[in-house]
C-alpha positions in Angstrom: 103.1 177.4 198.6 99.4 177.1 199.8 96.4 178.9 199.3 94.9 178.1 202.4 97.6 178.7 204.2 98.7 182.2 202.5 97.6 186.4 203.3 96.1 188.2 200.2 99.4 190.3 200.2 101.6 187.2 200.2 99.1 185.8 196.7 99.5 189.2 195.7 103.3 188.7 195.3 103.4 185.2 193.8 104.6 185.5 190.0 101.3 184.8 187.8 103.5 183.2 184.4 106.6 181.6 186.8 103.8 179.2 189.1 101.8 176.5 188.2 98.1 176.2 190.6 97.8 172.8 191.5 94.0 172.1 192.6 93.2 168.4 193.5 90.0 167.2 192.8 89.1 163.6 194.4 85.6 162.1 195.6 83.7 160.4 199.1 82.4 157.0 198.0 82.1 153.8 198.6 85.2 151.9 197.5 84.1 148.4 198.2 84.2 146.3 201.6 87.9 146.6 201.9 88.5 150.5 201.6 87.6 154.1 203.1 84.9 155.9 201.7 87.5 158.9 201.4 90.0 157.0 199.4 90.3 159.2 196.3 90.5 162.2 198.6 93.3 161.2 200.8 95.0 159.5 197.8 95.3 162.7 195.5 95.6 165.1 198.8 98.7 163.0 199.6 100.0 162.9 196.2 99.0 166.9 195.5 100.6 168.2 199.4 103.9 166.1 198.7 104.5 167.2 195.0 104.0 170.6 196.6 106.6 170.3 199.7 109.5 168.9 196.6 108.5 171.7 194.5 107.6 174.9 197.5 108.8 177.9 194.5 107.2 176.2 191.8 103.8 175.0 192.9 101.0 177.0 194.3 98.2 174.3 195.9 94.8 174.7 196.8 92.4 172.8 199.0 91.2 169.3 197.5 87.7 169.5 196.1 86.5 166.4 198.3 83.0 165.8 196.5 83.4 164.0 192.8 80.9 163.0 190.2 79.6 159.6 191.9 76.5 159.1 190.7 78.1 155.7 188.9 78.3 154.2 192.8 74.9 155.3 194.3 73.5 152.1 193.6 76.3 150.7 196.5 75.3 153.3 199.3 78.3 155.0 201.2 78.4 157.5 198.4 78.6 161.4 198.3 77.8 162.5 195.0 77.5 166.2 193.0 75.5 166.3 190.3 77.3 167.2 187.1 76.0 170.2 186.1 76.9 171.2 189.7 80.3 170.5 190.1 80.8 171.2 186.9 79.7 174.7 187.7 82.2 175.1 190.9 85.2 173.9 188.6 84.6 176.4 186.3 84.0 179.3 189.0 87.5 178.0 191.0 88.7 178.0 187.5 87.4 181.7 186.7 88.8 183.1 190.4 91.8 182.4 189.6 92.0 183.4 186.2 90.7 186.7 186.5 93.2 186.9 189.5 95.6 187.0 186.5 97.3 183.2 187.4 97.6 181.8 184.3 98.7 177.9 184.8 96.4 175.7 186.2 96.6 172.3 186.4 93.4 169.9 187.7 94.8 166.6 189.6 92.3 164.3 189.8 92.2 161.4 191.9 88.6 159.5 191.1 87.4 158.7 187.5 84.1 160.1 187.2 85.8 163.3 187.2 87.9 163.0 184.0 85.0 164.1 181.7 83.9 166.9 183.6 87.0 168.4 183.8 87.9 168.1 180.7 84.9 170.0 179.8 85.0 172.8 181.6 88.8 173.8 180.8 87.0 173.4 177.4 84.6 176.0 178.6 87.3 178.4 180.3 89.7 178.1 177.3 87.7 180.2 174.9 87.4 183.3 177.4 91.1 182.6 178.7 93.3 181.4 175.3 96.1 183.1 176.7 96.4 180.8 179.8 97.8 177.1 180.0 94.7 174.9 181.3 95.9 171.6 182.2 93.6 168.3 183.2 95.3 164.9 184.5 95.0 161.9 186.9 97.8 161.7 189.0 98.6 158.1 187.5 98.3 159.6 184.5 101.9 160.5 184.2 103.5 156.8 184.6 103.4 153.5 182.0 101.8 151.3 185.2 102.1 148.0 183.1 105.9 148.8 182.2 107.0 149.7 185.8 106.5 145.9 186.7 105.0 146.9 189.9 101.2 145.4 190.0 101.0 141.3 189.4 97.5 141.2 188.8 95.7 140.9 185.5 94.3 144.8 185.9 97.5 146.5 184.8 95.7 150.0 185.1 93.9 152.0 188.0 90.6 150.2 188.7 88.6 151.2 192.1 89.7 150.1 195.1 92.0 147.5 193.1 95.7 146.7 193.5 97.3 150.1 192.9 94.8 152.2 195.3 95.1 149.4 198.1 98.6 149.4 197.8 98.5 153.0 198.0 96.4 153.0 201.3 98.4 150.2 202.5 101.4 152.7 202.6 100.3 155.8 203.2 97.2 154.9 205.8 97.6 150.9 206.4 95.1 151.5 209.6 92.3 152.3 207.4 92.4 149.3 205.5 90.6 146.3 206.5 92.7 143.6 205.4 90.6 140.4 206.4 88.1 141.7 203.5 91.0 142.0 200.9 90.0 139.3 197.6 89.5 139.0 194.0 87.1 141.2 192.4 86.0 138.8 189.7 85.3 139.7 186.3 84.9 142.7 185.6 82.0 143.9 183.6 83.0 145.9 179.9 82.1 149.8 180.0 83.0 149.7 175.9 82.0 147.0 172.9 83.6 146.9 170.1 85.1 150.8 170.6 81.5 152.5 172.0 81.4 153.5 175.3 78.1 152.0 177.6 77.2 153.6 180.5 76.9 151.2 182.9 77.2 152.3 186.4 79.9 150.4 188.9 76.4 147.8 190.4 76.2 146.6 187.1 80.1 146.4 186.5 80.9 144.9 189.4 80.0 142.3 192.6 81.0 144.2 195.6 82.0 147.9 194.4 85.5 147.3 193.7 87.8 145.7 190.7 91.0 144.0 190.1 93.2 142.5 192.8 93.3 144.2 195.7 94.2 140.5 197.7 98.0 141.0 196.1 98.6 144.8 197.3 101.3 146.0 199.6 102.6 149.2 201.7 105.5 147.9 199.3 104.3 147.8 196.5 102.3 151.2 197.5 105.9 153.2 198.4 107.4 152.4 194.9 103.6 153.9 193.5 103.8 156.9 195.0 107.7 158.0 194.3 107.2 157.2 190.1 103.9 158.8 190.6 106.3 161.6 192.1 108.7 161.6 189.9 106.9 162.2 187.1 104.7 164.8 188.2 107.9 166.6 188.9 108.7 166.7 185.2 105.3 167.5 184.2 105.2 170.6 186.3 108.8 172.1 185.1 107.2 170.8 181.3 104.6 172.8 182.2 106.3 176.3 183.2 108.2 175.9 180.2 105.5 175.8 177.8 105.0 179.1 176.2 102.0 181.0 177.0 100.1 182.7 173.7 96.8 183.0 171.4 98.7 182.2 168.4 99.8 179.1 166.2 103.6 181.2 166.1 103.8 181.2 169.6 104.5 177.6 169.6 105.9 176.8 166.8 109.8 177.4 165.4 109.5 179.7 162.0 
């Protein structure tokens, strides 16, 4: 099912407690010299529209939220960015919409990592007007062990920007927007913790060209096997999800 694509009598039909909303949230920036500005956005749109066409009864999408919290890749240009407090603000009122529409399992798929902390937050926010609803928060790569799937052979065994696992990605889903004469070794990449703190440091100080990791050792390949354990996995986490009980109270979850 699709929002988008749906009449206010058919969303009027769709059982609240038996669906889980899907809403993808990605971001337009710069992703280095190798990669499309939209990158996270087609990424998590693919991932989001074909966990949707495997699971039609299950799964209600909405429209990918294009514009992220960027303001980490500024510094590199060929960035879009909303301000926290702003997008912050238009989670929460999605969020609130469909609540008070009385749908009451929502996951947020994100696609770009500036966004895990404010969504995290504002299903923080939601939870204590909604308790009685399951509000859920993930990166689509969240759901697979990347270093045990034996997949990536470079050093950054996690999702970077623009690195191995996004090329790859790109590579097989949209190989023409890929300019692969640019594709090399990030370098080092600068530490965003020491010693278990967290710095801020934006991705100009992190990095030489706005992107990490190895994108020189991606493939469509490499890219295809992603995307179906990505896949895969969302699939169990979205039956997980409908089976999880919905309720205010510690009984409701646990066996007496």
């Amino acid at each position: 099912m699709k929002f988008e694509e749906m009449t206010s009598a058919a969303l009027a039909k769709v059982k609240r407690e038996e669906t889980l909303v899907v809403l993808p949230i990605a971001a337009v920036e710069q992703h280095g010299p190798h990669m499309p500005t939209g990158t996270d956005k087609i990424l998590c749109t693919a991932v989001a529209e074909e966990l949707e066409s495997r699971m039609p009864g299950e799964v209600l999408l909405l429209p990918t939220i294009w514009s992220g919290a960027s303001a980490h890749h500024l510094r590199f240009g060929a960035t879009l960015d909303t301000p926290l407090g702003t997008y912050e603000d238009v989670l929460e009122g999605i969020g609130k919409s469909l609540l008070d529409d009385h749908f009451c399992r929502i996951l947020l798929l994100n696609g770009h990592g500036g966004n895990i902390d404010p969504m995290r937050l504002v299903l923080r926010k939601l939870q204590p007007e909604y308790p009685e609803a399951l509000l859920v928060a993930a990166c689509y790569w969240d759901v697979i062990d990347l270093p045990g799937s034996g997949i990536l052979e470079g050093g950054h065994q996690f999702v970077g920007h623009a690195c191995e696992f996004e090329t790859s990605l790109m590579l097989h889903l949209r190989p023409e927007l890929v300019d692969k004469e640019k594709l090399a070794d990030a370098g080092e990449l600068v530490p965003d913790k020491l010693d278990g703190a967290f710095l801020s440091r934006d991705i100009y100080q992190r990095t030489s060209e706005g992107y990490t990791g190895r994108p020189d050792l991606a493939s469509a390949e490499k890219g295809a096997r992603l995307m179906e354990l990505v896949l895969g996995n969302l699939d169990g986490l979205v039956k997980n999800l409908l089976d999880q009980p919905l309720g205010t109270e510690y009984g409701e979850f646990v066996e007496q």
